[in-house]
C-alpha positions in Angstrom: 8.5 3.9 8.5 4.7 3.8 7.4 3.2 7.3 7.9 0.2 9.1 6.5 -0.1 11.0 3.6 2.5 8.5 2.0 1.2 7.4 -1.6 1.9 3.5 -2.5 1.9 1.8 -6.0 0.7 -2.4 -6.5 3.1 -4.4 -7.7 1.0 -5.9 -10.4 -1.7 -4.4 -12.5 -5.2 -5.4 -11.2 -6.5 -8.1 -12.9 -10.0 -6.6 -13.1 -9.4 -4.1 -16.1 -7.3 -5.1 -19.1 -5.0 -2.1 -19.7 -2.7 -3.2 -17.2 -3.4 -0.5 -14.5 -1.7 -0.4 -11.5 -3.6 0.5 -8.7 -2.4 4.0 -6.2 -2.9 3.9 -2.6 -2.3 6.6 0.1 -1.9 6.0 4.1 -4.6 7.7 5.7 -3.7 6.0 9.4 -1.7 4.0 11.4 -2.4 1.8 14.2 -1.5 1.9 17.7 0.7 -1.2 17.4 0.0 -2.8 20.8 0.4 -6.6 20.2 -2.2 -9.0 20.5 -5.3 -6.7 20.0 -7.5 -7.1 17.2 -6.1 -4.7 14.6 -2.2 -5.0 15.5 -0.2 -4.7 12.6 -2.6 -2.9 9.9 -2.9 0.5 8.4 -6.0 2.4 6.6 -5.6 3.8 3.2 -7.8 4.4 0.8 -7.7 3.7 -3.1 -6.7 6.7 -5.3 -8.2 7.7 -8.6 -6.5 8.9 -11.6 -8.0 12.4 -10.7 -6.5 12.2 -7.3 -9.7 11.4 -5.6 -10.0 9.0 -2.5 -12.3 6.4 -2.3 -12.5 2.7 -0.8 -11.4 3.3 2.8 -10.1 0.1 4.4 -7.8 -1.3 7.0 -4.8 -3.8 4.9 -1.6 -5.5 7.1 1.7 -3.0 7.4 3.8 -6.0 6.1 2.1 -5.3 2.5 3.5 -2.1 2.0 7.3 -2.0 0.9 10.2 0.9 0.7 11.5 -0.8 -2.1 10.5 -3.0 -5.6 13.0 -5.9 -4.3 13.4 -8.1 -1.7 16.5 -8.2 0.6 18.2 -10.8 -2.1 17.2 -8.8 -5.0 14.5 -10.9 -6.5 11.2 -8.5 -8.1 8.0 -8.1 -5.5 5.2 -10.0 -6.7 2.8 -9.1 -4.0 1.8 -6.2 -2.0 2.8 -2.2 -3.1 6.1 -0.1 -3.3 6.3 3.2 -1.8 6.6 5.7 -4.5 9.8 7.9 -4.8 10.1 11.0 -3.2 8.6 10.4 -0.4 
């Protein structure tokens, strides 16, 4: 279950710097989840700097954050970001 405050890891390093950084994100809110209004489906979290700060707020879909690095038949992620452990 997707709840704020819960911190999030990309699956691949961002292709915008070349030391293979992986970009951090933590859940700032969750939706209502009533189906078939604008928004259904989608959380807001914002980007997370290597000093802990929070910046980039913006809305992404709930089905691009994972619990785990694998899919159900234990093939890697390639997309989307893994919940980091411990939480």
């Amino acid at each position: 279950m997707i709840k704020p405050g819960q911190t999030y890891l990309a699956v691949k390093p961002s292709e915008a710097r070349p030391d293979k950084h992986f970009i951090r994100i933590k859940v700032v809110g969750v939706g209502p989840g009533i189906p078939g209004i604008w928004g259904y489906g989608k959380v807001d979290v914002v980007t997370l700097t290597a000093d802990g700060r929070e910046v980039r707020r913006r809305s992404i879909e709930a089905s691009q954050l994972h619990a785990t690095a694998t899919t159900r038949d234990g093939q890697h992620r390639r997309t989307g970001y893994v919940l980091e452990a411990g939480q």
